[in-house]
ZABARO-581163 format. One record per residue: residue number from 1; chain; y, z, x of N, C-alpha, C in turn. Coordinates in pm, whole numbers, padded with zeros to 5 digits. Example, Ala and Ser with C-alpha at 12.3 -4.5 7.8 and 13.67 -1.06 7.14 Angstrom:
// ZABARO-581163
   num   chaine       nv       nw       nu      cav      caw      cau       cv       cw       cu
     1        A   -00569    00780    01319   -00450    00780    01230   -00330    00780    01320
     2        A   -00225    00708    01285   -00106    00714    01367    00003    00787    01290
// end
This chain:
// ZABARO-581163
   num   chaine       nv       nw       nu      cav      caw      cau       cv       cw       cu
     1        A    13012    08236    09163    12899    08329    09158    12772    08261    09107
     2        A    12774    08196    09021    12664    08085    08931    12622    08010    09035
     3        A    12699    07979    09134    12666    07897    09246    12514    07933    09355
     4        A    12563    08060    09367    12435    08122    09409    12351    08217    09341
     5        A    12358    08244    09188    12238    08303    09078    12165    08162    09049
     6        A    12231    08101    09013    12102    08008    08977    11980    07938    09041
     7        A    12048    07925    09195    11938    07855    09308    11862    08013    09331
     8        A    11925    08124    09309    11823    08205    09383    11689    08246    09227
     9        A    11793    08228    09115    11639    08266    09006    11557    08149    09032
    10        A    11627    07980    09059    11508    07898    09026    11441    07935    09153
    11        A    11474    07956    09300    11394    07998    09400    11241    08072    09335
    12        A    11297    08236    09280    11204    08341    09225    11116    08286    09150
    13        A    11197    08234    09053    11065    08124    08946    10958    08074    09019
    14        A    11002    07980    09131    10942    07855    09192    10816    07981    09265
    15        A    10867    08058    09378    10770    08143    09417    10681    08247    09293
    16        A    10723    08271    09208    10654    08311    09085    10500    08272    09046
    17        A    10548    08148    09021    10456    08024    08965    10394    07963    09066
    18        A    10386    07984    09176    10337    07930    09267    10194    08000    09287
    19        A    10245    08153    09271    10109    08230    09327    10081    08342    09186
    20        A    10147    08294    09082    10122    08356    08957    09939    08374    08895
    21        A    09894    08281    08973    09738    08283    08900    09657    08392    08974
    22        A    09717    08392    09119    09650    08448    09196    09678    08642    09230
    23        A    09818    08697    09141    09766    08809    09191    09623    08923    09143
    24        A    09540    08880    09011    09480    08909    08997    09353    08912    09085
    25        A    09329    08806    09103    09244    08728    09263    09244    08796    09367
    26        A    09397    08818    09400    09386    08826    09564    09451    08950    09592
    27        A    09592    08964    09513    09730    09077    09571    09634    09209    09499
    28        A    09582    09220    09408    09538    09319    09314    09387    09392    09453
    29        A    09276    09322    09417    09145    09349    09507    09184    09417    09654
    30        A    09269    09328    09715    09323    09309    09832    09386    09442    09905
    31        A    09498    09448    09812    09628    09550    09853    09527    09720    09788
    32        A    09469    09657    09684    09402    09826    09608    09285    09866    09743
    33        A    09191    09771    09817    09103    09799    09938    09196    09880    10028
    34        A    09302    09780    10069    09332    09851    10209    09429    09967    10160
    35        A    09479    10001    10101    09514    10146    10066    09421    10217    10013
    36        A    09315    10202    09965    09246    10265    10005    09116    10344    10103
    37        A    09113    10212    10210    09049    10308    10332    09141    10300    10469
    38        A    09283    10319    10462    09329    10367    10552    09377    10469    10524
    39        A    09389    10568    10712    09410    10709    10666    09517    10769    10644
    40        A    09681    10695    10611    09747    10737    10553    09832    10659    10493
    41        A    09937    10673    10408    10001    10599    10364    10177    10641    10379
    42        A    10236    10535    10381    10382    10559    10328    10467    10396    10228
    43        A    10575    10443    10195    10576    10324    10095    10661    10219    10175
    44        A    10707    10232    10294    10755    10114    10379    10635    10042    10424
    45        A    10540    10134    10455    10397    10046    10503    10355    09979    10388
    46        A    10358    10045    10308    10282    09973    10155    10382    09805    10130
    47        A    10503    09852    10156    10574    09714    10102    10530    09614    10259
    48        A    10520    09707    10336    10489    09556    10490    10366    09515    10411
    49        A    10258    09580    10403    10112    09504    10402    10192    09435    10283
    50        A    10201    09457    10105    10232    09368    10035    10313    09234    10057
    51        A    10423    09250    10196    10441    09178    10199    10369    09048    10305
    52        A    10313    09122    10345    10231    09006    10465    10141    08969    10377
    53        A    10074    08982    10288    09941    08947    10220    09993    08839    10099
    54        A    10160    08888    10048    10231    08763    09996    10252    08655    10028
    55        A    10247    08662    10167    10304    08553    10263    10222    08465    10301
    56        A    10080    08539    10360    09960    08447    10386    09916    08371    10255
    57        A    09972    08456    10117    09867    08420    09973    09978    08253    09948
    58        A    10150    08281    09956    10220    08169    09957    10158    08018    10062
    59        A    10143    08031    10144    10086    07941    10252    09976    07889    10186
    60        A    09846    07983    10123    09754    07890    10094    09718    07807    09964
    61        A    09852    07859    09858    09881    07832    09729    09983    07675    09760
    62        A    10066    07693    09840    10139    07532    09907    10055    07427    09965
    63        A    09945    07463    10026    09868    07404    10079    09749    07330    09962
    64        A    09709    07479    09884    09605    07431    09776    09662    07323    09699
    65        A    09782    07324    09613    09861    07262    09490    09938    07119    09515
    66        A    09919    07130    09663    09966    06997    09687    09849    06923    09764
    67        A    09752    06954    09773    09651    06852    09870    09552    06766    09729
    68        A    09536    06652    09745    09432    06574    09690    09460    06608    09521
    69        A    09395    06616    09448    09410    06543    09306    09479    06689    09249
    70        A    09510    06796    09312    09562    06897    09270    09683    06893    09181
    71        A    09762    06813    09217    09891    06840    09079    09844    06741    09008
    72        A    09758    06641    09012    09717    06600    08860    09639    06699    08782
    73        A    09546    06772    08844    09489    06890    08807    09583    06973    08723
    74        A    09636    07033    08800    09772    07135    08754    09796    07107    08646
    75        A    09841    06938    08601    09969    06895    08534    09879    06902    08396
    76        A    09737    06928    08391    09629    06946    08303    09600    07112    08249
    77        A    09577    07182    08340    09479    07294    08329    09629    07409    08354
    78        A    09753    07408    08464    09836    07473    08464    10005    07440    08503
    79        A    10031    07352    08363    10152    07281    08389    10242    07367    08449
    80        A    10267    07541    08475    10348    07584    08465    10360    07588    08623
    81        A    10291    07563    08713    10295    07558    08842    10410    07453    08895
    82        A    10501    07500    09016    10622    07447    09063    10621    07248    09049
    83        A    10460    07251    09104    10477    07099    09119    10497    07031    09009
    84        A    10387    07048    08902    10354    07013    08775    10517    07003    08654
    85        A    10592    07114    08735    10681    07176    08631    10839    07085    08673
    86        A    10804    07035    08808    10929    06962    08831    11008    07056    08918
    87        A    10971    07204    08938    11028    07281    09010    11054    07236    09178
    88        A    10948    07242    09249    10906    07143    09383    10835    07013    09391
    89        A    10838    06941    09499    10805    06843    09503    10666    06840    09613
    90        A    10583    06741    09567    10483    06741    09699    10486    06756    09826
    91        A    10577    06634    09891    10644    06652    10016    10719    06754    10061
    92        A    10778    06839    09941    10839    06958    10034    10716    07066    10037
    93        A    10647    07050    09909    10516    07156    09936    10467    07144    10098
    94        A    10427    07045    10091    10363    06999    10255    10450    07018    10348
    95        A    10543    07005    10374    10652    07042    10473    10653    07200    10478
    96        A    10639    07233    10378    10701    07429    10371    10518    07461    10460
    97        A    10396    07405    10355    10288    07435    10408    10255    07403    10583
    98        A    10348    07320    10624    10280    07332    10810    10413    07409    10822
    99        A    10479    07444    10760    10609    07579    10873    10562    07734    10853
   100        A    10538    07754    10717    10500    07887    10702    10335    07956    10786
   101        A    10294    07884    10865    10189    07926    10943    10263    08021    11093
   102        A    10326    07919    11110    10456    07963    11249    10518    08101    11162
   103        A    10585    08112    11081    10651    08230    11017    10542    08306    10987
   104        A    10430    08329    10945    10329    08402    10925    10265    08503    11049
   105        A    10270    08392    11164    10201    08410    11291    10327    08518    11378
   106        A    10466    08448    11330    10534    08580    11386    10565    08728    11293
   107        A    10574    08711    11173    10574    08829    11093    10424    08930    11108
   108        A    10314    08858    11139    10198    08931    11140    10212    09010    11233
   109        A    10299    08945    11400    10347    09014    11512    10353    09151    11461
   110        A    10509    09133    11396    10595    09271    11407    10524    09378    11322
   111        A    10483    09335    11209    10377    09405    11092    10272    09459    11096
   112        A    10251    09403    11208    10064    09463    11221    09962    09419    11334
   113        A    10066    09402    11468    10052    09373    11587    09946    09251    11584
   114        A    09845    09217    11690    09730    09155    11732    09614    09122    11592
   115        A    09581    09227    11554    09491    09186    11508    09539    09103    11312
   116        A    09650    09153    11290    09702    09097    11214    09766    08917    11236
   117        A    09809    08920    11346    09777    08748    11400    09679    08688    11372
   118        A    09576    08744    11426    09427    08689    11412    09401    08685    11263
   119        A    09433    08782    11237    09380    08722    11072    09460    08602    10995
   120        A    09607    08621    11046    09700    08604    10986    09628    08358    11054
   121        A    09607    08351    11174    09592    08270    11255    09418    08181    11137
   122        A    09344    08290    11160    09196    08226    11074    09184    08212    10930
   123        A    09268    08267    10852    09346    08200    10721    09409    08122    10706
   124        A    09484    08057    10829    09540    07920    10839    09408    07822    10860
   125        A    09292    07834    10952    09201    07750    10971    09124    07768    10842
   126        A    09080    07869    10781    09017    07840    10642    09079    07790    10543
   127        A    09229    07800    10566    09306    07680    10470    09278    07564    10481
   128        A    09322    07521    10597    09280    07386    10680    09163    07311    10626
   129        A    09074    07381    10654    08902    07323    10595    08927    07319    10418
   130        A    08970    07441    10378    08956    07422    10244    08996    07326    10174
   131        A    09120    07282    10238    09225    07218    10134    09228    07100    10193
   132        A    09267    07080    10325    09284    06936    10399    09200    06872    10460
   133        A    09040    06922    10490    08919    06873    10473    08823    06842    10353
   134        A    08887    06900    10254    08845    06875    10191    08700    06917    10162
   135        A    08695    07080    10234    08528    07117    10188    08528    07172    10061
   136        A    08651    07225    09954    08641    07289    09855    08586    07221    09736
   137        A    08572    07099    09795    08494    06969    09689    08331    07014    09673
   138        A    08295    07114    09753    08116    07115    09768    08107    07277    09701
   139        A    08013    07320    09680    08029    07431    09642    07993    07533    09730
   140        A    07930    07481    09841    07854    07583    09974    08002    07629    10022
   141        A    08070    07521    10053    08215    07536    10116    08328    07580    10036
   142        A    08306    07548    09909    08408    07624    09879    08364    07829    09824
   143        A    08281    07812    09829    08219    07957    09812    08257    08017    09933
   144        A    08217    07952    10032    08175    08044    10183    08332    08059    10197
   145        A    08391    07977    10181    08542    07973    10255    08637    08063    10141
   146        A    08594    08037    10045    08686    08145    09945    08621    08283    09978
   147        A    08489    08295    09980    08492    08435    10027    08492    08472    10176
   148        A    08550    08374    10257    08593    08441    10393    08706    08504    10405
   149        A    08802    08443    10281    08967    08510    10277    08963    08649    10271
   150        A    08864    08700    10198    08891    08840    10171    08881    08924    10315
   151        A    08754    08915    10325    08767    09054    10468    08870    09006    10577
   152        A    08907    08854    10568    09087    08819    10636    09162    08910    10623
   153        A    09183    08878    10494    09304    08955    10449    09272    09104    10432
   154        A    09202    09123    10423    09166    09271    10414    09168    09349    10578
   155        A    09152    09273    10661    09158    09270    10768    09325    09320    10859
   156        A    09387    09187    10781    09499    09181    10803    09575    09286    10743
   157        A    09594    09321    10642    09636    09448    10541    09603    09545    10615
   158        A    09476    09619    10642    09491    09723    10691    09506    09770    10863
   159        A    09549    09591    10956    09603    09629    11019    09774    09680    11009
   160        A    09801    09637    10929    09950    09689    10848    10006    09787    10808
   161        A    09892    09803    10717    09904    09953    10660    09879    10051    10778
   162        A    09849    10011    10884    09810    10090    10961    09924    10142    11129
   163        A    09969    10003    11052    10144    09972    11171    10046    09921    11303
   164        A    09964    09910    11334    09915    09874    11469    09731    09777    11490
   165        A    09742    09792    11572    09571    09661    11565    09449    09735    11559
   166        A    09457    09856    11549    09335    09958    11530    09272    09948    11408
   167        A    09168    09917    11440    09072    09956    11288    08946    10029    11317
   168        A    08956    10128    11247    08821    10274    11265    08690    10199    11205
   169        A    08567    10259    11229    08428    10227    11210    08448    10235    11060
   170        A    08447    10294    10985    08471    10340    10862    08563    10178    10787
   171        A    08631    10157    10862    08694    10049    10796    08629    09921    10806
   172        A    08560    09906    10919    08469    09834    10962    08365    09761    10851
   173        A    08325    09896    10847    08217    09884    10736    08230    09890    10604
   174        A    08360    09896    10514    08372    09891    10417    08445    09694    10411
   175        A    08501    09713    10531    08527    09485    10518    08388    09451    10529
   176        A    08281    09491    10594    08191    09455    10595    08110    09434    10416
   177        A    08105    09563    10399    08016    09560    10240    08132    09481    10189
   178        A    08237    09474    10156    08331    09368    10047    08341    09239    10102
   179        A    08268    09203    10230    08281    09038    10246    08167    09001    10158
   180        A    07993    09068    10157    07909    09090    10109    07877    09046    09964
   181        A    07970    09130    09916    08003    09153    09810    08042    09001    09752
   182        A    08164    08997    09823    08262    08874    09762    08185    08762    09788
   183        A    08114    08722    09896    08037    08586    09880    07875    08612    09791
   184        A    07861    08733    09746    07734    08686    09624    07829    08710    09541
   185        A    07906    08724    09471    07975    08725    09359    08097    08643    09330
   186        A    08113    08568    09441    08265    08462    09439    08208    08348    09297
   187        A    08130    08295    09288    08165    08194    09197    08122    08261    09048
   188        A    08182    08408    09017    08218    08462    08924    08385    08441    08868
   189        A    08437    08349    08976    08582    08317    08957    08618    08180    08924
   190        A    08453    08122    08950    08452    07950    08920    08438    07939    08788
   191        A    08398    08016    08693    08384    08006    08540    08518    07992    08454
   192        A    08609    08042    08477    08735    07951    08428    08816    07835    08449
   193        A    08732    07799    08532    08836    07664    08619    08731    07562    08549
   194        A    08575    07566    08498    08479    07449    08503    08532    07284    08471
   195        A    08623    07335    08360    08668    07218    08273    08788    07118    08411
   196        A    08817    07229    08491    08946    07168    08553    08843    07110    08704
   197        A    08800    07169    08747    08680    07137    08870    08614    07060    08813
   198        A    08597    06990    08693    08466    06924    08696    08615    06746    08664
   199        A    08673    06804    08651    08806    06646    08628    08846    06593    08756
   200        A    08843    06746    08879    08906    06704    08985    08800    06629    09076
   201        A    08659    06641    09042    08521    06602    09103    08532    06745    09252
   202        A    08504    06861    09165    08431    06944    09247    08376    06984    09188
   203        A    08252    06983    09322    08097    07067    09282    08099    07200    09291
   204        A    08084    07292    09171    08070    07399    09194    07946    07473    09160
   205        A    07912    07603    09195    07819    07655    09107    07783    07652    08927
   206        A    07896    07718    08905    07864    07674    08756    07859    07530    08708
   207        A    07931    07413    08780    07917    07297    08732    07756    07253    08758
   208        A    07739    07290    08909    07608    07195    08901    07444    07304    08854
   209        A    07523    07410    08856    07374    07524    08848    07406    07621    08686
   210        A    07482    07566    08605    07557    07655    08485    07464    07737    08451
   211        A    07315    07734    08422    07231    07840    08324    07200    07984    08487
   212        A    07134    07891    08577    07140    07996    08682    07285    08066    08724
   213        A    07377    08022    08792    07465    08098    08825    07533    08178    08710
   214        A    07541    08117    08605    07557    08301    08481    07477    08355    08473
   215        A    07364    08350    08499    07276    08447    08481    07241    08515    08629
   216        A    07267    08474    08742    07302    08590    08835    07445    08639    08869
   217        A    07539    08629    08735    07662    08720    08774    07598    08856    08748
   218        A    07551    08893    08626    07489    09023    08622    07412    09092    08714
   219        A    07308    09035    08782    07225    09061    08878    07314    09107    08983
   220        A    07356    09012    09067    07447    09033    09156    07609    09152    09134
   221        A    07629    09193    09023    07729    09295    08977    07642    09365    09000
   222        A    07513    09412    08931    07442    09531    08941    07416    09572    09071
   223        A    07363    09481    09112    07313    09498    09318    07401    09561    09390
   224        A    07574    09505    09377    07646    09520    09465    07699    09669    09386
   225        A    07692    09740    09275    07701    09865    09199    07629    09943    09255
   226        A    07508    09911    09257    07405    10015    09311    07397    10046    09467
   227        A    07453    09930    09519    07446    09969    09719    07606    10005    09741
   228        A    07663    10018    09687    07781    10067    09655    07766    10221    09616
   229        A    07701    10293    09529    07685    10371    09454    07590    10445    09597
   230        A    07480    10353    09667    07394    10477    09797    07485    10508    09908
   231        A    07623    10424    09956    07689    10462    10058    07826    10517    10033
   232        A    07887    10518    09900    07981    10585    09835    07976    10741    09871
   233        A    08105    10755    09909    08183    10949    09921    08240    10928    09875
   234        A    08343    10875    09746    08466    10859    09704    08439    10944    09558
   235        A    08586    10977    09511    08556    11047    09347    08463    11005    09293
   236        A    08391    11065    09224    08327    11043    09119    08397    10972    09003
   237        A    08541    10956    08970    08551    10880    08889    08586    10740    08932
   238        A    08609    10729    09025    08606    10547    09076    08460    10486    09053
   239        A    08340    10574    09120    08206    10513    09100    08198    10474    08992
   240        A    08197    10560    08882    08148    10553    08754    08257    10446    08674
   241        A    08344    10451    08699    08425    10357    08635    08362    10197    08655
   242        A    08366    10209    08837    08280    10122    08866    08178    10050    08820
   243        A    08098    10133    08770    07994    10165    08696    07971    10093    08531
   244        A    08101    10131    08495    08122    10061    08322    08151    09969    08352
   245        A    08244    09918    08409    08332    09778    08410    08158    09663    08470
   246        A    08099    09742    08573    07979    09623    08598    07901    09590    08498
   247        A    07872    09714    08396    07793    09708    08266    07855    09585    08150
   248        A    08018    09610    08160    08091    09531    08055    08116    09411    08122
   249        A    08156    09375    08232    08183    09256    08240    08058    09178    08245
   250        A    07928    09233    08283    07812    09157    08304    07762    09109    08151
   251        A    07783    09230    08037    07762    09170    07903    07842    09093    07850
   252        A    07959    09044    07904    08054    08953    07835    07973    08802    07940
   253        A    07968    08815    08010    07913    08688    08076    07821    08630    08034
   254        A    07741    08720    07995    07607    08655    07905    07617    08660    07769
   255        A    07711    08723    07745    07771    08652    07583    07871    08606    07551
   256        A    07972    08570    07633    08062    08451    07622    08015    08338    07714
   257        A    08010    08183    07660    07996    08096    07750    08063    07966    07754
   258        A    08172    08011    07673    08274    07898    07616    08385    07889    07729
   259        A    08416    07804    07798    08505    07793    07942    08630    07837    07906
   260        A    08689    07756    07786    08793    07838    07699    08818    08036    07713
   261        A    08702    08040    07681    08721    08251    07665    08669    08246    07795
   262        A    08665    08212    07898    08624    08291    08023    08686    08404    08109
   263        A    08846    08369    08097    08957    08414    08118    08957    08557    08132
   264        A    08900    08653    07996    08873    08776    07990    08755    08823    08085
   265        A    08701    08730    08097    08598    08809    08164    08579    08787    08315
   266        A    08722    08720    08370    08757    08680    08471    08871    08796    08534
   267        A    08889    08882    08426    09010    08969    08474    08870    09094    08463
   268        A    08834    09107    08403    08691    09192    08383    08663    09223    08557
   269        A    08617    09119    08575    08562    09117    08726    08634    09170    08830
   270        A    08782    09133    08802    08863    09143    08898    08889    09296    08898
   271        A    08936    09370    08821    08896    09528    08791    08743    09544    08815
   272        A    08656    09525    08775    08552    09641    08838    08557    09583    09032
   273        A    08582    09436    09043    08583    09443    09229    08681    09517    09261
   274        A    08811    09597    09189    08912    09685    09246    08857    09799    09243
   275        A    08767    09855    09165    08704    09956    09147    08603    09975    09247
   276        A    08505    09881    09304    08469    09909    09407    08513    09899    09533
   277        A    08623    09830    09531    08679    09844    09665    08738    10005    09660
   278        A    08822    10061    09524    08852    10253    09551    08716    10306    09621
   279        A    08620    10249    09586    08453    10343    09596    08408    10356    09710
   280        A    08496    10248    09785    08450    10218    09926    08552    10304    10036
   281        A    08668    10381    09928    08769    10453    10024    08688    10581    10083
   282        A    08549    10611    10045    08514    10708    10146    08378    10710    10142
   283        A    08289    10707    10283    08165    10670    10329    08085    10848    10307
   284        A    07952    10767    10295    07893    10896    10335    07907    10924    10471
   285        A    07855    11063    10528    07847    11077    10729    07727    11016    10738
   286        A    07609    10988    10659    07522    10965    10773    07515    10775    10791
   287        A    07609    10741    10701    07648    10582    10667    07745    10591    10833
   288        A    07822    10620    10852    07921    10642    10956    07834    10717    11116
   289        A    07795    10787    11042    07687    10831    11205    07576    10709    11223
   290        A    07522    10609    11152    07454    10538    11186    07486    10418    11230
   291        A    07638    10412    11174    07698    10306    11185    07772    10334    11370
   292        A    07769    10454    11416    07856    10503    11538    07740    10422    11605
   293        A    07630    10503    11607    07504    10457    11717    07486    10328    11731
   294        A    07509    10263    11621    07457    10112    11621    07588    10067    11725
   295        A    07730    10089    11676    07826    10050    11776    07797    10055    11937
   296        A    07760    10238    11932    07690    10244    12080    07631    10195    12152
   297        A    07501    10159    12104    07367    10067    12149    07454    09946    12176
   298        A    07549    09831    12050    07545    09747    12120    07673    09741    12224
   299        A    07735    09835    12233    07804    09825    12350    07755    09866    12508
   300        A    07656    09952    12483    07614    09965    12603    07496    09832    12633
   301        A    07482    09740    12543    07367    09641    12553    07474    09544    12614
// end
């Protein structure tokens, strides 16, 4: 019996620690959007999307942790990661990372037809660039490309949640405002890594712009609060929650600046962006009637 408990906990571990940094990041923002602007739910759908959004998040965590100075990185900033820890090895990282694209590309099939491929397909190419081109070294590229994952995956999720490749105007436009969103506010996630990005020689915002880019996390929280707040139908208590968390996490940013304590105010963020993604579960009509016409026009153009 020991024979097969122990390979399957160190398995769990190994996948654990692999994508342990990231459900705050990605499974949290991600999975809380697309349940909330699709129009119904059940909990077999809920576990497909969780699990397709696991699957794409495994692929780009194998890919990230083993390309270029990354497990020396790791073995610094997060020993507890598979490579660092002795759990996996590089070469099998890389081996698992070119198979799980093929397994991705057919699970997206059954999960969430066509358009879940496609997403499931252009998260493999923004891996690609990120990690094995090596653009995550610049900060244009690694900004643009970290915040392309989201309306991916967000993409992908609520073709899931949705069991089929349909996505309504309404959904449209809420991936729309959270891609928005996520690329003026992505290198609000570069402030805990500085010490580890600046060893691995990547350029990031806070490394090369530190007094400006903290001082437009606030700006940019407020902006994306307030155009959030003119096209919002959702409870009143998601807005407003919304609402505090942009107030608090924006005052911890400008009064913590120690890379050490960033951490808190890195989970800060990650709750009020879950909070506006609830805010975004329901449009105003004349956001949606303007948004119909515009569809119109350019289809008949």
């Amino acid at each position: 019996m020991s024979g097969v408990i122990v390979p399957a906990m160190r398995f769990a571990k190994t996948v654990y620690y692999l994508t342990r940094s990231d459900f705050k990041t990605v499974m949290l923002p991600i999975l809380v959007f697309s349940q909330s602007v699709v129009d119904w739910h059940s909990t077999p759908r809920f576990l497909a999307t969780a699990l397709w959004l696991y699957m794409v998040l495994i692929e780009f965590c194998l890919s990230n942790q083993s390309s270029g100075d990354s497990p020396v990185e790791d073995a610094h900033n997060k020993p507890y990661r598979p490579i660092p820890s002795g759990l996996m090895s590089v070469e099998t990282a890389r081996r698992l990372r070119y198979i799980i694209p093929f397994v991705n590309a057919v699970l997206s099939y059954y999960l969430g037809g066509r358009l879940a491929v496609l997403a499931s397909v252009t998260l493999t190419v923004i891996d690609t660039l990120h990690n094995d081109l090596g653009l995550a070294r610049q900060w244009w590229g690694k900004s643009l490309l970290a915040a392309s994952c989201y309306p991916m995956g967000e993409l992908g999720t609520i073709a899931v949640a949705r069991g089929g490749s349909t996505v309504n105007l309404h959904q449209l436009i809420a991936v729309a405002v959270s891609a928005i969103v996520n690329i003026t506010t992505i290198h609000a996630q570069d402030t805990p890594d500085v010490i580890g990005d600046a060893e691995a020689g990547r350029k990031t915002l806070p490394i090369l712009y530190p007094t400006i880019s903290r001082a437009s996390i606030p700006l940019v929280l407020l902006a994306s609060t307030l155009g959030v707040m003119q096209i919002s139908d959702a409870h009143p208590a998601f807005v407003w929650l919304m609402v505090v968390f942009c107030f608090i996490t924006s005052l911890r940013y400008i009064l913590v600046r120690r890379p050490e304590k960033e951490m808190p105010s890195f989970v800060l963020y990650a709750v009020w962006l879950s909070l506006l993604h609830c805010s975004l579960s329901s449009l105003k009509d004349d956001i949606l009637s303007n948004g119909l016409t515009m569809r119109t026009d350019l289809l008949q153009f």
